[in-house]
VMD Tcl script that builds the backbone (N, CA, C; Angstrom):
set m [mol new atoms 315]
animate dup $m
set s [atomselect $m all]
$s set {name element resname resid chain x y z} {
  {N N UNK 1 A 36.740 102.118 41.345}
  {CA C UNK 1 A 37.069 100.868 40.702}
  {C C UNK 1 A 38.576 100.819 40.418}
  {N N UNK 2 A 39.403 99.924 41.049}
  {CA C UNK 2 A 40.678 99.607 40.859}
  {C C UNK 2 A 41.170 99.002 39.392}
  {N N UNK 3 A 41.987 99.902 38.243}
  {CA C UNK 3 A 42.156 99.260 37.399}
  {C C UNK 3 A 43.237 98.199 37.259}
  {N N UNK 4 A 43.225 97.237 36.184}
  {CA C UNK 4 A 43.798 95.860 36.834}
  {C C UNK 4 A 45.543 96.113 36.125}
  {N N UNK 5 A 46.210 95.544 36.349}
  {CA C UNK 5 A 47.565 95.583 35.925}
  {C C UNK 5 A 47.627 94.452 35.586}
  {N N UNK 6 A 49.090 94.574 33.896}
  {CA C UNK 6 A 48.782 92.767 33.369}
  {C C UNK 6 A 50.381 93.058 33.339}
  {N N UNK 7 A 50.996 91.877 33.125}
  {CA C UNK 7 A 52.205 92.071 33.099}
  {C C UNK 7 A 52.810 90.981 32.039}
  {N N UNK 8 A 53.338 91.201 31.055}
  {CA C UNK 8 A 54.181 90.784 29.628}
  {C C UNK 8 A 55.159 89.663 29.906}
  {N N UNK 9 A 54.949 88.295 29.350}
  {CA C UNK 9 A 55.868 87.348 29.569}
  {C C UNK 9 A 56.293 86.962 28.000}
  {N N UNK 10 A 57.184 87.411 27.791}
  {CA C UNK 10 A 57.827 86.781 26.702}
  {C C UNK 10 A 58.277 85.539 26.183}
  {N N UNK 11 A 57.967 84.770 25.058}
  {CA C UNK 11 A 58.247 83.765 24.533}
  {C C UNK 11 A 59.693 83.403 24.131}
  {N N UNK 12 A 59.585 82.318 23.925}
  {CA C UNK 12 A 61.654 81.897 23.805}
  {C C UNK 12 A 62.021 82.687 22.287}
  {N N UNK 13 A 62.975 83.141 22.871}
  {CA C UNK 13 A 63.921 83.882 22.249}
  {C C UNK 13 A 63.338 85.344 21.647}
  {N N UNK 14 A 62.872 85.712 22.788}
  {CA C UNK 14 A 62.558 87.021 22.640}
  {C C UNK 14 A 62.429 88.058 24.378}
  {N N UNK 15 A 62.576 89.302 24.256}
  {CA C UNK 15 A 62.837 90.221 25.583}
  {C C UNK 15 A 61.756 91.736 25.424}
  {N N UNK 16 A 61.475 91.944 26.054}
  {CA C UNK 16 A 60.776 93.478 26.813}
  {C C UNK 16 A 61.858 94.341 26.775}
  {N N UNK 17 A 61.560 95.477 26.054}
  {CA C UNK 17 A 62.674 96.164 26.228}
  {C C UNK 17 A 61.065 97.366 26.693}
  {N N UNK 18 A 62.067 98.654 27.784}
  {CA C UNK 18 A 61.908 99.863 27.716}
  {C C UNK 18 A 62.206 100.495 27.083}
  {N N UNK 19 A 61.893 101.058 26.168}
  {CA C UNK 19 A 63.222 102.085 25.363}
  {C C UNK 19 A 63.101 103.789 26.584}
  {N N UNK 20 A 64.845 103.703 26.263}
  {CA C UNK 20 A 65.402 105.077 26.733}
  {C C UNK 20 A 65.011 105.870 25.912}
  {N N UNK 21 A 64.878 106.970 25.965}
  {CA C UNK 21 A 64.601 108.050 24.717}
  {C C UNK 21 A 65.935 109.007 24.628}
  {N N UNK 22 A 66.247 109.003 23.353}
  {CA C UNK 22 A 67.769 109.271 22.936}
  {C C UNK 22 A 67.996 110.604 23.853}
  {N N UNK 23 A 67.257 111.704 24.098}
  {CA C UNK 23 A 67.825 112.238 24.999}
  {C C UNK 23 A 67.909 112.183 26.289}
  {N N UNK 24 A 67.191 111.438 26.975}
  {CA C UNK 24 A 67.700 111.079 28.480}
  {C C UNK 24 A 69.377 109.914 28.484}
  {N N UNK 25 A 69.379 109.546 27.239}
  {CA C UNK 25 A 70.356 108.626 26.937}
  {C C UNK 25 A 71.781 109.582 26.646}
  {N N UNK 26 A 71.074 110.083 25.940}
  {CA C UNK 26 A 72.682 110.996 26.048}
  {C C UNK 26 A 73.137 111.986 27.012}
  {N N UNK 27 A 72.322 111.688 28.105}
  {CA C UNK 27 A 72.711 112.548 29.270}
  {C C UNK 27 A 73.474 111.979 29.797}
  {N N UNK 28 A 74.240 110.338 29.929}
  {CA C UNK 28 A 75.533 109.844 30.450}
  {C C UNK 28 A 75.800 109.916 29.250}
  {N N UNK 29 A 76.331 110.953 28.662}
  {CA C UNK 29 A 77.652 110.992 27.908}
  {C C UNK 29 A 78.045 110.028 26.981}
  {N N UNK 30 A 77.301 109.207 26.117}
  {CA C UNK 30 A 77.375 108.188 25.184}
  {C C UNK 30 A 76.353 108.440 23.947}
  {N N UNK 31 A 77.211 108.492 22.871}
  {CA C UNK 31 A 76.405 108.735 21.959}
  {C C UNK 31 A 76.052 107.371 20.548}
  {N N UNK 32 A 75.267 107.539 19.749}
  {CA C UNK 32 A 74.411 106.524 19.281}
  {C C UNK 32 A 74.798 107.261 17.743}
  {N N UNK 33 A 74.663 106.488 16.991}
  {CA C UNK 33 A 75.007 106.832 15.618}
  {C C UNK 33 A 73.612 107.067 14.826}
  {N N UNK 34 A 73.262 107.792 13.984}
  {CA C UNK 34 A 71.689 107.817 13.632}
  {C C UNK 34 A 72.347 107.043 11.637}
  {N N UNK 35 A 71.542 106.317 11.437}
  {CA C UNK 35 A 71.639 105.353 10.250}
  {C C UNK 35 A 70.126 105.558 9.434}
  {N N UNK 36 A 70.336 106.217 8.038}
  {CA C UNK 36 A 68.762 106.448 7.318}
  {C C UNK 36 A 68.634 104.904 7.098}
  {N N UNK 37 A 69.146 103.406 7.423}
  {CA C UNK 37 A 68.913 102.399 6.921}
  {C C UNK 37 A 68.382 101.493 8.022}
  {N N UNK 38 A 69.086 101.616 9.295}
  {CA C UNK 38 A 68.594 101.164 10.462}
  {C C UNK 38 A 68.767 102.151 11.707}
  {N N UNK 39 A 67.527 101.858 12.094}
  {CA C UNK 39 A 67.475 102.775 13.354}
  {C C UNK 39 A 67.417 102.004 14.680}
  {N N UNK 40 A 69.360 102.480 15.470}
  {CA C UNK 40 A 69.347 101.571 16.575}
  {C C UNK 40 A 68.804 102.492 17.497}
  {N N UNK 41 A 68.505 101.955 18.347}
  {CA C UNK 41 A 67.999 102.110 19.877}
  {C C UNK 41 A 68.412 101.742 20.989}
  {N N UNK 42 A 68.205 102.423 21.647}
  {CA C UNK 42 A 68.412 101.496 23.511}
  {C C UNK 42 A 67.325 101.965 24.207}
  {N N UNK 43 A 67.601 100.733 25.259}
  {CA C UNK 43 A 66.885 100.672 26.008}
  {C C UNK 43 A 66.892 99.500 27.072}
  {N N UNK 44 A 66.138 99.301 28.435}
  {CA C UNK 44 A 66.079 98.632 29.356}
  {C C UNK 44 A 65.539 97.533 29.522}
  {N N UNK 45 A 66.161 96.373 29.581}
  {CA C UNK 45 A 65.299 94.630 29.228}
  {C C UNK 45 A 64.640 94.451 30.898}
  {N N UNK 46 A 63.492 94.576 30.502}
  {CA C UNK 46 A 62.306 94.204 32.021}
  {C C UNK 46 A 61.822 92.778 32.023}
  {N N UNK 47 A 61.502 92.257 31.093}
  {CA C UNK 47 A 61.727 90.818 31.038}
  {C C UNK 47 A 62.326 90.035 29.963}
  {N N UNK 48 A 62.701 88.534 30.237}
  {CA C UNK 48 A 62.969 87.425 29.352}
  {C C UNK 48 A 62.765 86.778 29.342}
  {N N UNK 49 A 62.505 85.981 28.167}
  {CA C UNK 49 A 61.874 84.615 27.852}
  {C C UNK 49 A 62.302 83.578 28.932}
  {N N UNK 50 A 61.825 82.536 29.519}
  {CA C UNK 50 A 62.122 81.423 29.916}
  {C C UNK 50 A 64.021 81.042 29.715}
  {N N UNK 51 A 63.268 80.940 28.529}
  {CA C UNK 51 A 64.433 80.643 27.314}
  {C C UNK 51 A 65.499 81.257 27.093}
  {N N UNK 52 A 66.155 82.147 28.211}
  {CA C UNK 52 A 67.034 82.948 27.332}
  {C C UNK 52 A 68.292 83.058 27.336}
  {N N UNK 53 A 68.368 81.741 27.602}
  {CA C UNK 53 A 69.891 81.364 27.662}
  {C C UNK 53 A 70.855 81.117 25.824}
  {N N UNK 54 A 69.852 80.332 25.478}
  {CA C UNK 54 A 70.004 80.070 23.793}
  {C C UNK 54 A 68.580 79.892 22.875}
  {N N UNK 55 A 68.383 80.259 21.517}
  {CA C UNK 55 A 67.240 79.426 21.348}
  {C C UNK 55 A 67.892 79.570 19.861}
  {N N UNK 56 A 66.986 78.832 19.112}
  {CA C UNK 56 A 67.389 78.380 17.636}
  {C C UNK 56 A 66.462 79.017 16.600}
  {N N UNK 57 A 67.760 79.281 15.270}
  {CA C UNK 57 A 66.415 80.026 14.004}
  {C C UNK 57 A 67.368 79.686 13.164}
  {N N UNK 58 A 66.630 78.405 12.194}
  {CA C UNK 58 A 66.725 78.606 11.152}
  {C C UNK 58 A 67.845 77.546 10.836}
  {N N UNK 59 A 68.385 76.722 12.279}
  {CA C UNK 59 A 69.508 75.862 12.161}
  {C C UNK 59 A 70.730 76.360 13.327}
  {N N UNK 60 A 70.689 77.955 13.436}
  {CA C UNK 60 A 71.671 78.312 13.640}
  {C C UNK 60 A 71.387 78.514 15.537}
  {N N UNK 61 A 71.980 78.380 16.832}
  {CA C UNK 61 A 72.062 78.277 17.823}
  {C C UNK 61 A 72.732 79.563 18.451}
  {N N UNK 62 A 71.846 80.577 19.184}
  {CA C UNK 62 A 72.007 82.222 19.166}
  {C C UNK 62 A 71.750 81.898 21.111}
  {N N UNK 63 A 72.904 82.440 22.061}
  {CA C UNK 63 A 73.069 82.664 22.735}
  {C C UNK 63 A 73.522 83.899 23.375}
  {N N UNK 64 A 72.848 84.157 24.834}
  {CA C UNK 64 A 72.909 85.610 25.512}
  {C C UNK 64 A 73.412 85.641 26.816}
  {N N UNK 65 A 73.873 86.970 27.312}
  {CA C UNK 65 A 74.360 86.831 28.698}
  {C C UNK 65 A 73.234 88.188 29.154}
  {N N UNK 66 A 72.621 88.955 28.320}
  {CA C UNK 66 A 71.588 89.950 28.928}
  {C C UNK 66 A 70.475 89.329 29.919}
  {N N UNK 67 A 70.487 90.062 30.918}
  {CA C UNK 67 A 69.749 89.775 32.054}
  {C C UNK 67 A 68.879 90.807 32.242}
  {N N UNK 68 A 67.539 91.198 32.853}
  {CA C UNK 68 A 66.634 91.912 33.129}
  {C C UNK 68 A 67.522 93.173 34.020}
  {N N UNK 69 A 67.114 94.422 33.750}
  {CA C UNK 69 A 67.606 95.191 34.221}
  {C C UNK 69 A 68.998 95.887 33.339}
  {N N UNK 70 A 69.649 94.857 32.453}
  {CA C UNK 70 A 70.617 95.542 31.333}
  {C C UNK 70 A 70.295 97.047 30.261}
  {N N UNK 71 A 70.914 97.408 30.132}
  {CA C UNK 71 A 70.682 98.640 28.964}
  {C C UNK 71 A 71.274 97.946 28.215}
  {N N UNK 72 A 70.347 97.710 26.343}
  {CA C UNK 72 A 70.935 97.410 25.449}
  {C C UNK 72 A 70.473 97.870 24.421}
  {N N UNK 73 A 71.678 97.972 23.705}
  {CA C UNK 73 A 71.482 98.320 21.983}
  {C C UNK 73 A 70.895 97.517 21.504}
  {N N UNK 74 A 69.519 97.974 20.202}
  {CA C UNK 74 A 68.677 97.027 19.351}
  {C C UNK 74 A 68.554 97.417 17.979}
  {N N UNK 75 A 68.336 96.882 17.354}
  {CA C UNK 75 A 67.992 97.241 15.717}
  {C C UNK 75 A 66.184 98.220 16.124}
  {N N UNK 76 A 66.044 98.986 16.222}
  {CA C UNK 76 A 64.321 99.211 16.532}
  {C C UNK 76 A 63.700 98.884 15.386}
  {N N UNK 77 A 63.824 99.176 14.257}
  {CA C UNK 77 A 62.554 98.498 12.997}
  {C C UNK 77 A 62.352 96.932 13.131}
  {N N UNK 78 A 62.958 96.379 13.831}
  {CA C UNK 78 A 62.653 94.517 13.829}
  {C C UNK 78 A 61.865 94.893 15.110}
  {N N UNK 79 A 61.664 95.528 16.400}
  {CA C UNK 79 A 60.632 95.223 17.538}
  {C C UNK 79 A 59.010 95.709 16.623}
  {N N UNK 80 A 58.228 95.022 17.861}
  {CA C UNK 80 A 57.103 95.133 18.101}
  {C C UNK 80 A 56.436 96.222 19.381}
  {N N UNK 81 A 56.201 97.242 18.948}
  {CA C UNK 81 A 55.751 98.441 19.479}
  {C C UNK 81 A 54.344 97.553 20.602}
  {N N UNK 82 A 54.342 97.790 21.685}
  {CA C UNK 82 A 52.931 97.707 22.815}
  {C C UNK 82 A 52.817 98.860 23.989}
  {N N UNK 83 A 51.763 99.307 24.075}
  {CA C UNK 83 A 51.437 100.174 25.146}
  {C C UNK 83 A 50.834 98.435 26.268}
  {N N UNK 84 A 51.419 99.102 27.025}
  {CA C UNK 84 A 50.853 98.360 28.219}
  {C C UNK 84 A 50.869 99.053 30.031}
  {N N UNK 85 A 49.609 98.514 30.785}
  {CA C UNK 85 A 49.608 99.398 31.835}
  {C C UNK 85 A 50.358 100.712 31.365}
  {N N UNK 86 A 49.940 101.169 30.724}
  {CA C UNK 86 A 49.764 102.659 30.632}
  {C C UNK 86 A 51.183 102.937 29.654}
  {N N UNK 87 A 52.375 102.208 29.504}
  {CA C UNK 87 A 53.544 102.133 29.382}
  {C C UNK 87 A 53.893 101.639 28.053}
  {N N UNK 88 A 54.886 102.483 27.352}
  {CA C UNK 88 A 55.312 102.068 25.807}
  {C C UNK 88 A 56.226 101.210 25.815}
  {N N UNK 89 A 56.487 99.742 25.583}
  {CA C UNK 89 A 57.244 98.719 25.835}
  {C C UNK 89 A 57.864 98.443 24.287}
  {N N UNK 90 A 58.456 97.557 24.122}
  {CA C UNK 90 A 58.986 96.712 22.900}
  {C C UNK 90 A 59.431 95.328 22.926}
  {N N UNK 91 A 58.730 94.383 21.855}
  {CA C UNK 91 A 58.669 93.169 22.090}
  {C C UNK 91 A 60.127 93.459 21.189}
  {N N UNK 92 A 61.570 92.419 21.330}
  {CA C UNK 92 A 62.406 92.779 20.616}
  {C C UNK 92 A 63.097 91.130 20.807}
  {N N UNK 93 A 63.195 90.738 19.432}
  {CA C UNK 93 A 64.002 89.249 19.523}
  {C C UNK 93 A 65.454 89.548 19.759}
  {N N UNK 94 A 66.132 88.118 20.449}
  {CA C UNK 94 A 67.218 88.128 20.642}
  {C C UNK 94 A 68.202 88.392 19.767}
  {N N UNK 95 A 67.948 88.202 18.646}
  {CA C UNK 95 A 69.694 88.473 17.300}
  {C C UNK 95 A 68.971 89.998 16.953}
  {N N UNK 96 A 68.593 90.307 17.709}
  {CA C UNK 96 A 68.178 91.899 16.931}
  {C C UNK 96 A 68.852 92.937 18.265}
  {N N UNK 97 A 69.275 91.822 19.277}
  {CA C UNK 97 A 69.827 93.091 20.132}
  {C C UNK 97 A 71.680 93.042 20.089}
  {N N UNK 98 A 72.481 94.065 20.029}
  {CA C UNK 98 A 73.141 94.042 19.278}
  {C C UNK 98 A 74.472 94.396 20.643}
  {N N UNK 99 A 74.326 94.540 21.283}
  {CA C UNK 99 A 75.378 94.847 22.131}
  {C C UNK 99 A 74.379 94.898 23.834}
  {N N UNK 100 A 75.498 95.293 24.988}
  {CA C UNK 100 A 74.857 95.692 26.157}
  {C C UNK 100 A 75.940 96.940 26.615}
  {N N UNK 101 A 75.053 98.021 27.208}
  {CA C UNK 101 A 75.989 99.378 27.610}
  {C C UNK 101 A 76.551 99.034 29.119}
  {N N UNK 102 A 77.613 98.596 29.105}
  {CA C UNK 102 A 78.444 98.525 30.657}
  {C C UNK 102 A 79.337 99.472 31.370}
  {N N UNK 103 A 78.700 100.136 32.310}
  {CA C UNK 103 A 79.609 101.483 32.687}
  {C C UNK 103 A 80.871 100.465 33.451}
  {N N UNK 104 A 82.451 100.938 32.799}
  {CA C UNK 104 A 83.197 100.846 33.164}
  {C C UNK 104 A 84.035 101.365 34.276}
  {N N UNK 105 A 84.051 101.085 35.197}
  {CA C UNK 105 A 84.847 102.076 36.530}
  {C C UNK 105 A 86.229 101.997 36.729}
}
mol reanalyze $m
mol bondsrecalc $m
mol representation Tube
mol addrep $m
């Protein structure tokens, strides 16, 4: 019996992250600050909302240039933890991701 595969579409103004795990992350040579108040993270955006050019909270108009396939810094206590097809994902809104890692050449 073939088991079925589902695949995660995110709502506006929100992204799929993979998370890296801090030590495969610090194997290119970049390091992450550890905070007892917030704990950032990275990790790999596999999908995005429709929406993810801008979307609105609260009045205020929050725009992105992260594209699927980016490594980015996140606040991790604001995502939403999911196992899916077998795989530990993170539902993570847009003002909670906080930068993108760009190797410079």
């Amino acid at each position: 019996m073939t088991q079925k595969k589902y695949k995660l579409i995110p709502e506006a103004g929100y992204a799929i992250i993979r998370p890296i795990a801090s030590e495969d992350f610090n194997k290119t040579k970049l390091a992450t600050l550890k905070d007892e108040r917030e704990r950032i993270s990275t990790g790999e955006v596999i999908a995005i909302s429709k929406f993810a050019g801008s979307y609105e909270n609260f009045g205020f108009q929050y725009s992105t240039e992260v594209k699927v396939g980016d490594t980015v810094v996140y606040i991790q206590y604001s995502d939403y933890p999911i196992k899916l097809n077998n795989e530990d994902l993170h539902i993570v809104r847009w003002d909670k991701i906080t930068a993108t890692i760009k190797e410079v050449v």
